[in-house]
Structure formats: C-alpha cells, structure tokens
Backbone as ProteinMPNN parsed JSONL, in Angstrom:
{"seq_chain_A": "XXXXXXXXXXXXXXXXXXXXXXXXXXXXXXXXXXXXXXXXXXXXXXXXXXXXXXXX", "coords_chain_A": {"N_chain_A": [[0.843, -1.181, 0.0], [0.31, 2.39, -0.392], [1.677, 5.263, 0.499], [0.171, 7.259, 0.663], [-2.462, 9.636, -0.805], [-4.678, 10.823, -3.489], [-6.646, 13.141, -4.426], [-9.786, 13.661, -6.089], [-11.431, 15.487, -8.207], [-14.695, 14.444, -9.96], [-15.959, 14.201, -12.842], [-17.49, 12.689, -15.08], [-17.097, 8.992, -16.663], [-15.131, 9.835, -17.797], [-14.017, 12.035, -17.234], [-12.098, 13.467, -14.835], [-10.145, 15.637, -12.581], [-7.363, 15.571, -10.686], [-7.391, 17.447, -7.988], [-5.954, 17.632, -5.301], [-3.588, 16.472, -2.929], [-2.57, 14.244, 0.08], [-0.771, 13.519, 2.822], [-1.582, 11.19, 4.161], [-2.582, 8.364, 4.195], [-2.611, 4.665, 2.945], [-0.748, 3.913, 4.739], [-1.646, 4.933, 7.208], [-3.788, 4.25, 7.629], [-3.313, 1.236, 8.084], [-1.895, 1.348, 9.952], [-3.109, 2.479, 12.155], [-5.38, 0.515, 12.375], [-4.07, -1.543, 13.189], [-2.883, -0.897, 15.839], [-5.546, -0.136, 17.03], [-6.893, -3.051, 17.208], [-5.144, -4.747, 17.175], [-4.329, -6.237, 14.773], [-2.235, -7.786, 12.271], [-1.734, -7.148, 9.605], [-2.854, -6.154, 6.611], [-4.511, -7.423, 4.865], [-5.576, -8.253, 6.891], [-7.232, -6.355, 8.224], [-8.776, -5.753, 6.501], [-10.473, -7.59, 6.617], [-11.396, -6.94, 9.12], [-12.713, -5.265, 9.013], [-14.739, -5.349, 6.821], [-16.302, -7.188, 8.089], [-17.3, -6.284, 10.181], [-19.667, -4.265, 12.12], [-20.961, -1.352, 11.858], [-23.114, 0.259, 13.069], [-22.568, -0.536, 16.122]], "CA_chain_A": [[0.0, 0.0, 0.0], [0.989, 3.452, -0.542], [1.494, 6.184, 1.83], [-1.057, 8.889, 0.619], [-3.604, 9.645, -1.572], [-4.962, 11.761, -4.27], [-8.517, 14.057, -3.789], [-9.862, 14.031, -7.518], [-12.87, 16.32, -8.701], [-14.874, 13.164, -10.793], [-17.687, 14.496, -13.673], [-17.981, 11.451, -15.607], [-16.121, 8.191, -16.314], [-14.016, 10.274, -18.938], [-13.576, 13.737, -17.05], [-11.638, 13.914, -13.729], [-8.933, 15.873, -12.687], [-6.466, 15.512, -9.022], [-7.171, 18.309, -6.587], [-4.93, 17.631, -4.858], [-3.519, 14.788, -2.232], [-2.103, 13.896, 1.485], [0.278, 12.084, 2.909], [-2.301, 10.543, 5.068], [-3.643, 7.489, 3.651], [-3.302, 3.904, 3.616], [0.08, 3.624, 5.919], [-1.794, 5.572, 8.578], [-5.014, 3.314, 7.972], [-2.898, 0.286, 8.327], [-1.1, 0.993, 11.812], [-4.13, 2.886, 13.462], [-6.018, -0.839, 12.236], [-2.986, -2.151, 14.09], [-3.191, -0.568, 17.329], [-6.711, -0.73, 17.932], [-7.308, -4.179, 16.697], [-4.297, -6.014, 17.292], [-4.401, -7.164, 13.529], [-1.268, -7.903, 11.694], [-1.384, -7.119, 7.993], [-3.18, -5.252, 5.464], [-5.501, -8.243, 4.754], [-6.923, -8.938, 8.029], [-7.735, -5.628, 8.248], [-9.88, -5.591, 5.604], [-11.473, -8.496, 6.591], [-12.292, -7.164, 10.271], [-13.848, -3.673, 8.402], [-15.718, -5.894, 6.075], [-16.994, -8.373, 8.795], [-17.744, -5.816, 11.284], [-21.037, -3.866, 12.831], [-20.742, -0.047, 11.723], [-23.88, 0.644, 14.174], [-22.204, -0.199, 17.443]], "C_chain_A": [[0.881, 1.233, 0.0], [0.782, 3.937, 0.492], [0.515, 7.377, 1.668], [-1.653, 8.655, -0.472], [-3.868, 10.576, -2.217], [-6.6, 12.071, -3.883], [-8.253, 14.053, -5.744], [-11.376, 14.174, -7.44], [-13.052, 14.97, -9.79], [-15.994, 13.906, -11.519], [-18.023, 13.126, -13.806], [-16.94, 10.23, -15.414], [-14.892, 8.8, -17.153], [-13.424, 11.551, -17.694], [-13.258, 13.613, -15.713], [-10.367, 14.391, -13.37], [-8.396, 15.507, -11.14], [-6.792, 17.005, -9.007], [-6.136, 18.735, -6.091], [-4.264, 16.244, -3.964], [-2.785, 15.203, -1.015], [-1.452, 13.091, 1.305], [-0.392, 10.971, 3.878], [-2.441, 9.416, 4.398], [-3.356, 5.549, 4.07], [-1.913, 3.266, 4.572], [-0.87, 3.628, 7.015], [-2.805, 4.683, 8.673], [-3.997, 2.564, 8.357], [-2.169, 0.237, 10.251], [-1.947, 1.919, 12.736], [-4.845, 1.732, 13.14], [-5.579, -1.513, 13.644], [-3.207, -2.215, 15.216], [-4.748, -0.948, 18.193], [-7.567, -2.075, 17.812], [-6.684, -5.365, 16.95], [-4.106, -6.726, 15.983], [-2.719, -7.146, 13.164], [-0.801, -7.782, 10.064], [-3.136, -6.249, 7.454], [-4.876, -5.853, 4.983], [-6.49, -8.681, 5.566], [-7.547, -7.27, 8.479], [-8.417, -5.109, 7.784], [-10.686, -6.083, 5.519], [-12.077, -8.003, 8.503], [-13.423, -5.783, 10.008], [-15.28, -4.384, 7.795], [-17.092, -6.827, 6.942], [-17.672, -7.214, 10.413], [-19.345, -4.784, 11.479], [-20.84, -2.124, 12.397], [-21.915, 0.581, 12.79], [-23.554, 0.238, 15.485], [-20.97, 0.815, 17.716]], "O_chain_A": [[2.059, 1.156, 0.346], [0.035, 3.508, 1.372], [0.222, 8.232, 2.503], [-1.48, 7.626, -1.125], [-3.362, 11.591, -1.739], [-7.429, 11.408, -3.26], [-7.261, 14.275, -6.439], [-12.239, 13.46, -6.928], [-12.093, 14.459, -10.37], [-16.969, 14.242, -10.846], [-18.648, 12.457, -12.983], [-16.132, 10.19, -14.486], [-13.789, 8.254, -17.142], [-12.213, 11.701, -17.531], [-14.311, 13.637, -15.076], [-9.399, 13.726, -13.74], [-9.293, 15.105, -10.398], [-6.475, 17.722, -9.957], [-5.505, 19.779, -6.256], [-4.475, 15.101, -4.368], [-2.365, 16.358, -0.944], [-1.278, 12.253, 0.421], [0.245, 9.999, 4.285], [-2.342, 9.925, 3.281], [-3.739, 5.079, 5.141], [-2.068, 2.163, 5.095], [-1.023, 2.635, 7.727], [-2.912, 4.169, 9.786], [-3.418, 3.183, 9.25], [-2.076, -0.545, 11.197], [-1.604, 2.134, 13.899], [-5.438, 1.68, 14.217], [-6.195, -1.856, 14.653], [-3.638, -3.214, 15.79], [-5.047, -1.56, 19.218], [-8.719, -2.172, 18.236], [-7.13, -6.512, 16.994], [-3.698, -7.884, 16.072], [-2.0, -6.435, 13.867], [0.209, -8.224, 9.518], [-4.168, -5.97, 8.065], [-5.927, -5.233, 4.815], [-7.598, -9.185, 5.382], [-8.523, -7.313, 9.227], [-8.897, -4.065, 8.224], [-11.657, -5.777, 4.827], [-12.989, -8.623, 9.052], [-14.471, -5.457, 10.563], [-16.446, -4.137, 8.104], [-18.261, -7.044, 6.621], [-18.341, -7.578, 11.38], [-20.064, -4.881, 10.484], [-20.168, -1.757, 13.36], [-21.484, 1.553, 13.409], [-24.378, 0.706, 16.27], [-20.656, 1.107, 18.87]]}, "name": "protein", "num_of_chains": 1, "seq": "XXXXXXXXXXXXXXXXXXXXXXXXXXXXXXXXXXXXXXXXXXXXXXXXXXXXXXXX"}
C-alpha cells in the first residue's frame, strides 16, 4: 500500500482531474487498524472492516 492519496474532482467516467492529495492514507489506515485491533497485515484488516457492525 501506498502512503497517501490523491482528492480528484470526478464528472464522468471520462472527465476527472487531481485536486490535490495527502500524505495521510493507507500507511496511517494500516497501523491505526494495528493498534486498535491487534491485527497484523493489510488483509486482516480488511477483513475485520468488512466483517464488522458499523452501528455499534
């Protein structure tokens, strides 16, 4: 995974340009996953987002 991310204005599937971007992205997802989860990789962290309750 990369370390940041691009912001892009989207019209259609033809017409979008970059904004702009951060250095935030999916490092910082991956080791705040980490910490409050105890997970170990990239993958199980996608599987405890996917598998989890967004209303509690």
């Amino acid at each position: 995974i990369g370390s940041g991310i691009s912001i892009l204005h989207v019209d259609s599937n033809r017409n979008y340009r970059r904004i702009t971007g951060t250095s935030i992205g999916g490092g910082t997802f991956l080791g705040l996953c980490c910490l409050l989860t105890g997970c170990s990789s990239y993958d199980e962290a996608i599987k405890l987002a996917t598998e989890g309750d967004s209303t509690k």
